[in-house]
N, C-alpha and C positions, 0 to 999 in steps of 0.2 A: 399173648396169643388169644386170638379168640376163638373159644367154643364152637362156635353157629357155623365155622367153617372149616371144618376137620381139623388138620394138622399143619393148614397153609398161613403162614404170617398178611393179616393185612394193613394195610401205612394207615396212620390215623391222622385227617386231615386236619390238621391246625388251625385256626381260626386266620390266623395271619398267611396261611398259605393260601386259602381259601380266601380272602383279599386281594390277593397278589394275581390267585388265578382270574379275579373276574377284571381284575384292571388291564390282563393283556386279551382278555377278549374282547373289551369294548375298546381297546385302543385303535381298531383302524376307523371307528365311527368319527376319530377327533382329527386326522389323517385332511389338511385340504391340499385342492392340487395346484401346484405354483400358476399365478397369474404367467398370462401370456406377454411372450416382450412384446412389446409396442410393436408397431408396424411402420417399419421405414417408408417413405415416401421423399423422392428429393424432389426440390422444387428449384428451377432454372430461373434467376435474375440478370435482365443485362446490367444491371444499374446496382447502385449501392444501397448500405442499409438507409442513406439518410434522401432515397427517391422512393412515389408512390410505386413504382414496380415492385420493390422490396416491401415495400409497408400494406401492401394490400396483403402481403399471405401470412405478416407477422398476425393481422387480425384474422385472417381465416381459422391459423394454427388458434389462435385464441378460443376464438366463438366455438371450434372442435372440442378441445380439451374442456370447455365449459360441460360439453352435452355428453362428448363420452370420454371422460379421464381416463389419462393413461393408455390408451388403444394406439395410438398413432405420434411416430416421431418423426417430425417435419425438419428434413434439412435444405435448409435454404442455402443455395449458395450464389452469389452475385458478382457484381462488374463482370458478367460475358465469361466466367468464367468453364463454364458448359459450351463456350460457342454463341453463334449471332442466332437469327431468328431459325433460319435455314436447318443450321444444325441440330437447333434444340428439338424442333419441330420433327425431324427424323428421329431424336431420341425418345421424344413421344411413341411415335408409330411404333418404335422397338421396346419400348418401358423400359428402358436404361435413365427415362428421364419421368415422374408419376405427373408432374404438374406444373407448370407455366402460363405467361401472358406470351399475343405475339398480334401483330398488326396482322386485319384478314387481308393485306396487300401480300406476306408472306407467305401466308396459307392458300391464297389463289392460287399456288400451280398445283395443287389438289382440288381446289373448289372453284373452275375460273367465275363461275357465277358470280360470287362473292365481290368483285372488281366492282360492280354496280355501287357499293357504300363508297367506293377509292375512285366516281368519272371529277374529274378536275371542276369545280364551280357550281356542284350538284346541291350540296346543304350550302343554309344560309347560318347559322349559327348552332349552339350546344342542345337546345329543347331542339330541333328539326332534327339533328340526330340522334335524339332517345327517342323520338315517336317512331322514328324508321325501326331503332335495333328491339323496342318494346311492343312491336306489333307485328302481322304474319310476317312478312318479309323477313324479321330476325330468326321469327323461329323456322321459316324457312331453310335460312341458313346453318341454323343449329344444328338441324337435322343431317345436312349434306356435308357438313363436317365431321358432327359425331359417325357418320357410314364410312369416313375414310381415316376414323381412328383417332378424331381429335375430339373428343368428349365437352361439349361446348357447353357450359353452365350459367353462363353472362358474357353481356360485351361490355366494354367500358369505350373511355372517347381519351384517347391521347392529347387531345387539342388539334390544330390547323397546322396544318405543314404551311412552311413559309421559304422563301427562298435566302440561300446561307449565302456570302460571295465574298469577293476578296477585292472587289471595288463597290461603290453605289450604282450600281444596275437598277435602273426605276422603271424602265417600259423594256415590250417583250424583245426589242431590236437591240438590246442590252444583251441577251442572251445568245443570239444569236453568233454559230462559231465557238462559241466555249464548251469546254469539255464539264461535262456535268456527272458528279459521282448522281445514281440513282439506284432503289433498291431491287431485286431481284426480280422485276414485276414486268410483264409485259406493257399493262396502262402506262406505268409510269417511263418504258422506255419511247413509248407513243406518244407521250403528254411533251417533252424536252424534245423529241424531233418535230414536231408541230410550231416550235418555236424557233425553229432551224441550229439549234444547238446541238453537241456529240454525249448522246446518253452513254455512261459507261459504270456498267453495274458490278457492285464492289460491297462486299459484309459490311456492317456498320462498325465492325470490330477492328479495320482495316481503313476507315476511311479519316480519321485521323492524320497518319501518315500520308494517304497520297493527296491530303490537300496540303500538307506540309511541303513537298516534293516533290509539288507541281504534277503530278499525273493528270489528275482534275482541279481544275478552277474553282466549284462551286458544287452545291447540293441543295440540299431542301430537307429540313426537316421539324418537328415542334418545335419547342419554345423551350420546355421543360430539358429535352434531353439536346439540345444545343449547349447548355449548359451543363449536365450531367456529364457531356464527353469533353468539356471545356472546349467546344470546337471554338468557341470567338475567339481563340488564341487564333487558330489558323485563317480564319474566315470571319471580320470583322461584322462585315454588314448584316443586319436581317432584314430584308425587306417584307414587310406583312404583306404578302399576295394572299396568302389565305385561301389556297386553291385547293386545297384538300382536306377536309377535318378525316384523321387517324383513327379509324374506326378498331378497335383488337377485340381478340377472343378470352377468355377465361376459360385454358383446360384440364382437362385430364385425359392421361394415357389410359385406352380401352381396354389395357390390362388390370391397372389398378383399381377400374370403376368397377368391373367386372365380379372383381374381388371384395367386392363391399356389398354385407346383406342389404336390407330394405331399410331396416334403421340406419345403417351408415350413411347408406345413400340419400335419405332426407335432410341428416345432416351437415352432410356436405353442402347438397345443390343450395341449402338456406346462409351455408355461413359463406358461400361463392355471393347469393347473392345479395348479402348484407356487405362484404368483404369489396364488389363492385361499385357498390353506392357509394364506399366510402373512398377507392380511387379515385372516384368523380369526384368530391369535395379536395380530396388531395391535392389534385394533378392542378385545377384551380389557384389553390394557394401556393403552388408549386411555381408554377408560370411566374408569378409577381415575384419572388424569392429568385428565383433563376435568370428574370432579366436585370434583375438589381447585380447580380452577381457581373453579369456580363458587362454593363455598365462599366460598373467599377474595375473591371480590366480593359476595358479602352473599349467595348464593342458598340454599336451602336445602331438604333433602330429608325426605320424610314420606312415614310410611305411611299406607294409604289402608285408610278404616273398610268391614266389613262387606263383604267381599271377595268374599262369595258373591252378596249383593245386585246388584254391579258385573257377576258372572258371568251373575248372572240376565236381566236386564237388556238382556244381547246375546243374548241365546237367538233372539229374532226374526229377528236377522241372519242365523243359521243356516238358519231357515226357509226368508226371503225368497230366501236365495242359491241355497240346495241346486239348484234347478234349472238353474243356471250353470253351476255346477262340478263337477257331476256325480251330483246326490243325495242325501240325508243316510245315505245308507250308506257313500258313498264318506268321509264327513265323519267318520262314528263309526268308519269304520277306521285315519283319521290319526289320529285323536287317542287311539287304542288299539295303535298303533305305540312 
């Protein structure tokens, strides 16, 4: 008992208890708070892991996780399994879908401007279209996409659409009368009636089967993904018309961008467009690989007669459009870019 305080017992503190006590008061100092899970982000491929559609986001997700580990978990998921361009592209608008590639011939029925990169015989080869998508005119359209929720960060170049057929059709009077799969695009159902052929527009998901089954006769599309969908099973011939170089968007849904601070967002639009560049080197090497393939299962390429007749031909489409996309002045200055 001690003295100094009457008759009351006080606890005498241990040196070991007095240990004990300061290690549970500094214990919440040592306390960190669990990392945050990653952030989901799905990403829509029409194509496999072994086409540049697929391989341009495996580098995005790359060049991301370089800058900011562990933030972001990118699931990709491919062969059209999200749906054709149409659909993905609403899964955009709704962010049920964070990020895709998709032709701006698809995105036209929100931007019809955009149809001006898509007039039939407008570029002349791969540099005439990077000066068009790397100068105002791109970021023109960046702009009027990203306002309808496609958050446009790069364009890449598909290659030339080319005509697909299930005979040698070499001039436009070839065409004429055949039922033509085309894709959801107004130009492009204006470009095959100009030729007096029956445009009939059909997913690409879809189009497989009705050139199997005789619905349509023929189509049109690159090089790369003629092969990706094995159409020369269905549709032996490719004739290089070369009437269209496949201009697409790099996007993201306006939710997902919306949701990324300032550092996110540097990070992304850099690894979009380092991840673009190198679609463009892919898609290249992609083309040689893919018509060997075709080759080797009996397909076969030809050129196409009287090339100027073909040119002639879509002149109307020019016409018709000019007032869409902004005039045929705006039109004879791309094509004198």
């Amino acid at each position: 008992m001690n003295p100094n305080f009457g008759g009351t017992p006080v606890p005498v503190l241990t040196r070991r208890a007095f240990a004990a006590g300061l290690s549970a008061l500094a214990l919440p100092a040592v306390i960190r708070p669990a990392r945050a899970a990653p952030r989901a982000l799905t990403v829509a491929s029409l194509l496999g892991d072994d086409k540049p559609e697929t391989k341009i986001w495996l580098k995005v997700r790359d060049l991301v996780e370089a800058k900011l580990p562990g933030r972001f978990d990118f699931r990709i998921v491919g062969n059209a399994a999200l749906g054709g361009e149409k659909e993905v592209a609403e899964g955009i608008r709704l962010d049920s879908i964070q990020a895709s590639l998709s032709t701006l011939s698809a995105l036209s029925a929100w931007v019809p401007e955009t149809q001006l990169f898509d007039l039939p015989f407008v570029f002349r080869d791969r540099d005439h279209v990077r000066r068009a998508t790397s100068g105002p005119i791109g970021d023109e359209f960046k702009a009027k996409l990203t306002d309808q929720g496609f958050v446009t960060l790069g364009f890449i170049n598909y290659g030339a659409r080319h005509l697909l057929a299930k005979e040698a059709v070499t001039t436009p009077q070839g065409v004429a009368g055949k039922r033509i799969r085309v894709i959801q695009s107004p130009l492009h159902v204006e470009l095959w009636k100009a030729y007096g052929a029956l445009p009939t527009p059909i997913p690409i998901t879809e189009t497989y089967n009705a050139l199997k089954t005789g619905v349509v006769d023929m189509m049109d599309l690159t090089k790369s993904a003629y092969a990706g969908f094995r159409l020369y099973e269905v549709v032996p011939y490719l004739i290089e018309t070369a009437h269209i170089w496949a201009t697409g968007a790099v996007y993201l849904s306006a939710g997902f961008w919306n949701g990324l601070d300032d550092e996110e967002k540097t990070v992304f639009a850099a690894a979009i467009a380092e991840g673009a560049n190198h679609f463009d080197a892919l898609m290249q090497a992609d083309e040689a690989t893919s018509m060997e393939a075709a080759k080797a299962a009996g397909g076969q390429t030809i050129a196409p007669e009287n090339r100027d007749a073909w040119t002639k031909g879509a002149e109307g489409v020019w016409t018709a459009l000019a007032p869409t996309v902004g005039g045929m002045d705006k039109i004879r200055a791309l094509t004198a870019l």
